[in-house]
C-alpha positions in Angstrom: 0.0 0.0 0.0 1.7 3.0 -1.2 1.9 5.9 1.4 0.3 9.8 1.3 2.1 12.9 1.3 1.7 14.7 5.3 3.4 17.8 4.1 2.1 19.3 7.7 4.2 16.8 9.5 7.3 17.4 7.4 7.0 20.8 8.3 6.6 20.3 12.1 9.3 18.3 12.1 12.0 19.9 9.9 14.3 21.2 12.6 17.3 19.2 13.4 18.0 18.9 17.2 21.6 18.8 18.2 21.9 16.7 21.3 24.7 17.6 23.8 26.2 14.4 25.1 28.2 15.4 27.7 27.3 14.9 31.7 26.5 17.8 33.6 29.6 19.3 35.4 27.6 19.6 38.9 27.3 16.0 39.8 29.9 13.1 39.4 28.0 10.7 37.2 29.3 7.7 34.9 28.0 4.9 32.7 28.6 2.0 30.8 26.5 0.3 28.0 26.9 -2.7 25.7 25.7 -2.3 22.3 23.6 -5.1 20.3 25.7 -4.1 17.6 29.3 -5.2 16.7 31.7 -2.1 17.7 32.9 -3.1 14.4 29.6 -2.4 12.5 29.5 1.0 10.9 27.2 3.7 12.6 24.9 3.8 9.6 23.8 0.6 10.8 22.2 2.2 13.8 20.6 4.8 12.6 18.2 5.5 9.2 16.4 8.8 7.9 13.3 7.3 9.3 11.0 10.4 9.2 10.1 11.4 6.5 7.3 13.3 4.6 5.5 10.2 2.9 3.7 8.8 5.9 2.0 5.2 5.4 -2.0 5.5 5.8 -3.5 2.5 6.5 -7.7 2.2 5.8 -8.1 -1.5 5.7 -6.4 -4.8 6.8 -3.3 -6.0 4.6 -3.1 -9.5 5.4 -0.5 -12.3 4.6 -0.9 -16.1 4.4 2.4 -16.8 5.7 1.2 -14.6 9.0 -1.4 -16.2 11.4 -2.3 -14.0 14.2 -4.9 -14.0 16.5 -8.6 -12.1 15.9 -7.9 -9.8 18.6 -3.8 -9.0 18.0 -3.2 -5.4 16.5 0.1 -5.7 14.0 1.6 -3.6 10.8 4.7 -4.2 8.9 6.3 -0.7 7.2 8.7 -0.5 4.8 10.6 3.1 5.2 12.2 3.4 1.9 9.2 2.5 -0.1 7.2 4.2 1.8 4.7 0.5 1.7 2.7 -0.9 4.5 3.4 -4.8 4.1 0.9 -6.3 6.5 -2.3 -4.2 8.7 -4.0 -6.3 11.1 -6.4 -4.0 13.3 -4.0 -1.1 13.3 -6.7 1.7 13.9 -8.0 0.0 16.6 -7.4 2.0 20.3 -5.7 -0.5 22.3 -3.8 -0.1 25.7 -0.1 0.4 25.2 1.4 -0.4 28.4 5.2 0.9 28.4 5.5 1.5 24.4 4.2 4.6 26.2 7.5 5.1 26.9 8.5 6.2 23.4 6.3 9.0 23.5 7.8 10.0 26.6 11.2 9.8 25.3 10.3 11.4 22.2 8.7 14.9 24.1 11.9 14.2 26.6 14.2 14.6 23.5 12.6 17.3 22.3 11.9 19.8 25.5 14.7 19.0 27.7 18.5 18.5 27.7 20.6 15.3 27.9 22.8 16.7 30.8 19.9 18.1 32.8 19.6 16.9 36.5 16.3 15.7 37.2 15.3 15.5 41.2 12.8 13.1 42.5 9.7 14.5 43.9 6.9 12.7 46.0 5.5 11.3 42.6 8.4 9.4 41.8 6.8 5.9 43.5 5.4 3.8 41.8 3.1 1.2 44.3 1.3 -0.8 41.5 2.4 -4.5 42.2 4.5 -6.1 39.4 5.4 -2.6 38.2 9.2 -2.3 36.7 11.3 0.3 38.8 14.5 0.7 39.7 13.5 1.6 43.3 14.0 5.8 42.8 13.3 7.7 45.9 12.4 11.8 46.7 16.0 13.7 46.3 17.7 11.1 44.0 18.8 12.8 41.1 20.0 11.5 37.5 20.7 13.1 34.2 18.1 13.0 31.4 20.8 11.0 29.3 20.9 8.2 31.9 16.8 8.4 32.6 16.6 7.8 29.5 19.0 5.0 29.3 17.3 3.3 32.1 13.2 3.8 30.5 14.3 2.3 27.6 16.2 -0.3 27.9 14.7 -2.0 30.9 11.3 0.1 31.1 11.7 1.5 34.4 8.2 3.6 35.9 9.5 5.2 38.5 12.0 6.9 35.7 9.3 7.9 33.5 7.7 9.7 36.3 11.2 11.2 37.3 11.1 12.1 33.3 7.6 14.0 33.4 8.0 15.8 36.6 10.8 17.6 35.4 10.4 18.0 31.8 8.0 20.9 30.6 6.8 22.3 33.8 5.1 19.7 35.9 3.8 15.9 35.3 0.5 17.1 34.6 2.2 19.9 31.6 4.5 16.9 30.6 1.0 14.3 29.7 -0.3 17.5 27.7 2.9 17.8 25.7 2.8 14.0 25.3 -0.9 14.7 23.9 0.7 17.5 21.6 3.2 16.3 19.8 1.1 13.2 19.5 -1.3 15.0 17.9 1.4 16.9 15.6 2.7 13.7 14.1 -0.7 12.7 12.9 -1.4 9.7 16.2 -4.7 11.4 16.1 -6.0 8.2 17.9 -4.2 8.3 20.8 -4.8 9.3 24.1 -2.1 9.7 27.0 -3.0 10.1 30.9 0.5 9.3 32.2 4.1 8.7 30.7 4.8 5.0 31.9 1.9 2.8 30.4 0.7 1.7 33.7 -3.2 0.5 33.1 -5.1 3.5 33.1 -8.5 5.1 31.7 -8.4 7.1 29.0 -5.0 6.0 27.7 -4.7 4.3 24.7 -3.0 4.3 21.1 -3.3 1.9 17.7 -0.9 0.1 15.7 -0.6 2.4 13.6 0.0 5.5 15.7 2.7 3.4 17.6 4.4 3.4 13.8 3.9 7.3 13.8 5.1 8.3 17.4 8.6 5.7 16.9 9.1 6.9 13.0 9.4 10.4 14.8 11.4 9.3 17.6 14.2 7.7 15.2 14.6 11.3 14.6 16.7 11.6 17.5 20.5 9.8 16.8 19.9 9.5 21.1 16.7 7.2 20.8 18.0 5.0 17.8 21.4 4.5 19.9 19.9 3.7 23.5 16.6 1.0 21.9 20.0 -0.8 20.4 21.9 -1.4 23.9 22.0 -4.8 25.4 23.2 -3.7 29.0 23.3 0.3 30.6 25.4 0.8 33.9 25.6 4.2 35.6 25.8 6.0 38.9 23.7 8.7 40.3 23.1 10.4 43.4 20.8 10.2 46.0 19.4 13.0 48.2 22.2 12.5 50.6 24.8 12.8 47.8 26.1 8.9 48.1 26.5 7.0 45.0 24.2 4.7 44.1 25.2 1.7 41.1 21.9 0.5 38.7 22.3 -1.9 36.4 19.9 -2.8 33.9 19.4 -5.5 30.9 17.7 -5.1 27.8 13.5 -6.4 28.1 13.7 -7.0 23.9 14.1 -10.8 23.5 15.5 -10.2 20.2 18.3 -8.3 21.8 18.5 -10.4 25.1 19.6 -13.3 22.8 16.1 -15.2 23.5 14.6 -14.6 20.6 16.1 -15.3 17.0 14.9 -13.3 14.0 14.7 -15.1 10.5 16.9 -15.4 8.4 18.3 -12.4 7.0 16.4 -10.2 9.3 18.4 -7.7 12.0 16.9 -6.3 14.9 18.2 -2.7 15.9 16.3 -2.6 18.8 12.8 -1.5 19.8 10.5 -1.1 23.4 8.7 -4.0 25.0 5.5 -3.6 26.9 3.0 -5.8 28.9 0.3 -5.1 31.1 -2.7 -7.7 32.1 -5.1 -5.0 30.0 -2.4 -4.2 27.2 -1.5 -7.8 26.5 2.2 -8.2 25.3 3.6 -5.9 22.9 5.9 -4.9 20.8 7.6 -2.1 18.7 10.8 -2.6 16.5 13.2 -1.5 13.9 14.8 -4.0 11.8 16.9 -4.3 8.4 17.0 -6.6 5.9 20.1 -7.7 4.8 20.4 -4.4 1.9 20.1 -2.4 5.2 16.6 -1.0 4.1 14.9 -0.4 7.5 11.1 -1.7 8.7 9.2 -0.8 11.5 7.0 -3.5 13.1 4.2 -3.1 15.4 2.5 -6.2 17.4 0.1 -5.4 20.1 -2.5 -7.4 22.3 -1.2 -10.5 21.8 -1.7 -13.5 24.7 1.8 -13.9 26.2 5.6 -13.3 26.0 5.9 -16.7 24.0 3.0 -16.2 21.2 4.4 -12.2 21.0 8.1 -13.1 19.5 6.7 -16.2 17.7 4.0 -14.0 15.8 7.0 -11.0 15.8 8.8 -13.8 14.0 6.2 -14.1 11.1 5.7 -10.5 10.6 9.5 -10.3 10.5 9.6 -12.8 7.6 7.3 -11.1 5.2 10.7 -8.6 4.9 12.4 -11.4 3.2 9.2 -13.5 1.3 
């Protein structure tokens, strides 16, 4: 399915952002990260002119026989150089995203804050819902935005994403309105955002296809397409007291964890995992074939961690049928 012209979202989007990736001079903080990618692999293989004008509008399902999913599961395939949705399955359906809510959040981070800004914990910080992924954050830590963002991407972390939008853009309840604007500006006109992390809530929801929007902006950002490819992140921060506190964190993408295997001729660059008991498990990726054209996929509402990477799998494989 050939794409349409959003000449409104090229102009939106048209100013180049130069990140600065230094730490901030105040505060003594490190980190180390392992990459998916080969040291030895050329930077180009990271990172792809994913935005672009031609934006893929999906009406109808674009099914595949080689792809089985069930009823209920929400999944596209888009190729970004030939502007061609390869597979629709329920993509403008509203469906709970659980934490690929955190690429919107890093996506308005990117965009409003700083990568050496210090961001303090306030009361909001804690996160009580049982289950819920955190790194155990507390009132007066304080991290850069470069290592919040590390730590919400690679391994999810809700108590981050709430550091995140209590700092950035005024206050937590000015952040979930910019998250709702620049939503909106991208054209993921049927989506709806209550808080940052993707925590079950009502009101907050996105479709397939938006998640394709609000990650095809987010590549924008050399930041985002270099942290969603990291296996491992290590760093130090402070906490209210000034001591040093050590996190460590791996990777939640199976594909990246070494769990998963993609076919044949298929390379993962990295993407955001997300499960709640309302959301399902989901999925959002980049990928390459082995020209180095990139893909987005989207897979959302499936039934569990198992059935999600086997029917990632099949989408995966229409790249190469």
């Amino acid at each position: 399915m050939r794409c349409t012209n959003k000449l409104i979202i090229a102009f939106l989007l048209t100013i180049t952002i130069t990140l600065n990736l230094t730490g901030c001079s105040l505060f003594d903080y490190s980190a180390h990260y392992t990459n998916q990618t080969s040291e030895t692999d050329s930077r180009n293989n990271l990172y792809y002119p994913t935005f672009a004008s031609d934006i893929c509008v999906v009406n109808t399902d674009i099914l595949s026989d080689d792809v089985a999913l069930g009823d209920k599961v929400s999944a596209g395939l888009f190729d970004l150089n030939k502007k061609e949705t390869l597979y629709a399955q329920n993509v403008n359906e509203q469906v709970q995203p659980a934490s690929l809510t955190k690429v919107m959040t890093a996506l308005v981070a990117l965009k409003y804050g700083s990568l050496d800004q210090v961001l303090v914990a306030g009361s909001d910080v804690y996160v009580n819902e049982s289950g819920a992924q955190k790194i155990g954050l507390k009132e007066g830590d304080r991290l850069t935005l470069d290592q919040a963002l590390h730590i919400l991407l690679i391994y999810s972390a809700n108590d981050v994403a709430n550091l995140i939008a209590s700092n950035i853009g005024g206050s937590y309840a000015e952040f979930i309105e910019l998250m709702n604007k620049e939503a909106s500006e991208i054209g993921a006109t049927n989506s709806h955002f209550v808080n940052p992390h993707g925590l079950t809530a009502e009101d907050h929801y996105v479709t397939a296809y938006d998640m394709y929007l609000i990650f095809n902006a987010a590549m924008e950002y050399d930041t985002f397409s270099e942290i969603i490819n990291m296996n491992e992140y290590t760093t130090s921060y402070l906490d209210a007291s000034g001591t040093s506190k050590e996190v460590s964190v791996s990777n939640t993408n199976g594909y990246l964890a070494g769990a998963q295997a993609a076919p044949s001729g298929v390379t993962v660059i990295g993407g955001k995992t997300g499960t709640t008991q309302a959301a399902g498990h989901c999925l959002v990726l980049l990928a390459r074939d082995t020209s180095g054209n990139p893909y987005i996929s989207v897979i959302m509402r499936d039934t569990d961690s198992a059935t999600l990477y086997n029917d990632m799998s099949q989408l995966l494989g229409e790249i190469v049928n």
